[in-house]
C-alpha positions in Angstrom: 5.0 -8.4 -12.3 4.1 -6.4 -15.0 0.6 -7.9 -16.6 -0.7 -9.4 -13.0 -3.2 -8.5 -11.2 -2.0 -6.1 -8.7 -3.6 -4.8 -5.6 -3.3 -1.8 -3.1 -2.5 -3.4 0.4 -1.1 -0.3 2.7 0.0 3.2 2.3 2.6 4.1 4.5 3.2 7.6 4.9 6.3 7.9 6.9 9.9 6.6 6.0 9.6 3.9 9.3 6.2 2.9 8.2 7.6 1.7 4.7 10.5 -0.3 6.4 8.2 -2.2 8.6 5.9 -2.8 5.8 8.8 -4.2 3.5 10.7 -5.6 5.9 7.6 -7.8 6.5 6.3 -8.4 3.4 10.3 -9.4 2.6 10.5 -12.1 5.4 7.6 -13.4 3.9 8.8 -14.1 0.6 5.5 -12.2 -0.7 6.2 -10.3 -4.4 5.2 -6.5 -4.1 5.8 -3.7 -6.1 6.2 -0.2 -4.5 5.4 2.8 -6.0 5.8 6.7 -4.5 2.4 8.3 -4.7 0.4 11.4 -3.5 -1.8 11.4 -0.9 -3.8 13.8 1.1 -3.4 12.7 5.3 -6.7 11.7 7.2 -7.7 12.3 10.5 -6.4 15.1 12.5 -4.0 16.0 10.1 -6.1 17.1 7.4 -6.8 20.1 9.3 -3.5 21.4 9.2 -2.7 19.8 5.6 -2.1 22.7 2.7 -0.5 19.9 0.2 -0.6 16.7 -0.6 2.5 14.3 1.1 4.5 11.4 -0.3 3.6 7.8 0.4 5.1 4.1 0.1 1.8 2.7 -1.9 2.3 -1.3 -1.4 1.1 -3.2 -4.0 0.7 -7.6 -4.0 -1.1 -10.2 -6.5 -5.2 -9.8 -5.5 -5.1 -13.7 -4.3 -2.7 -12.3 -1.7 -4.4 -9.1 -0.4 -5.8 -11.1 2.6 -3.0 -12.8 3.5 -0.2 -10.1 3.5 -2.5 -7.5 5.5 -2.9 -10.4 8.4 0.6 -9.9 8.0 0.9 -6.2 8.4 -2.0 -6.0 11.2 0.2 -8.8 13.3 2.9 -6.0 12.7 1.1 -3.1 14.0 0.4 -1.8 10.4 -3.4 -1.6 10.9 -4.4 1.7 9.7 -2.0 1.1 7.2 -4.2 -1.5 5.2 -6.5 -1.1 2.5 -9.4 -2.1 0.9 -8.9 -5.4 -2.1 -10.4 -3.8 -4.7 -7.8 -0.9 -5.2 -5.6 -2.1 -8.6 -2.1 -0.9 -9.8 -3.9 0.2 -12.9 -6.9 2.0 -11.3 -4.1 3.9 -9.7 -1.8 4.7 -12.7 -5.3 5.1 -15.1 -4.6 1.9 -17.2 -7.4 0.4 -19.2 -7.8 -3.3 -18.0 -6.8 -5.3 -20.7 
């Protein structure tokens, strides 16, 4: 998928997280790149957070961003999902091209 327009759809930050989230986006037949990434937890848990943890980051073609988190949500993925303007290269520092 290298050259496409890629976009962050969900971060899952636990090993049963990332199977739901591929095994959904698999059924589908929806194209998605995953990449292991840093990130620092929200919520509650950024109280007791001294480093950063490892997450699934879930990446699909822009035109499909809306589409595969209906997906996800119908899963119980919600607070997984993210915002459609996060892309692949924004979060490996790429130049757009």
């Amino acid at each position: 998928m290298a050259g496409r327009d890629l976009r962050l759809v969900a971060i899952a930050g636990s090993v049963r997280e990332a199977e739901v989230a591929e095994r959904v986006l698999t059924m589908a037949e929806v194209d998605y790149v995953i990449r292991l990434e840093a990130y620092w937890p929200g919520g509650l848990m950024a109280i007791f957070a001294t480093a950063p943890r490892t997450g699934a980051y879930f990446y699909v073609l822009a035109g499909q961003h809306r589409y595969c988190g209906g997906l996800l949500k119908e899963a119980g993925l919600r607070r997984l999902i993210t915002d459609p303007d996060t892309r692949l290269a924004d979060a490996i520092g790429e130049e757009e091209g």
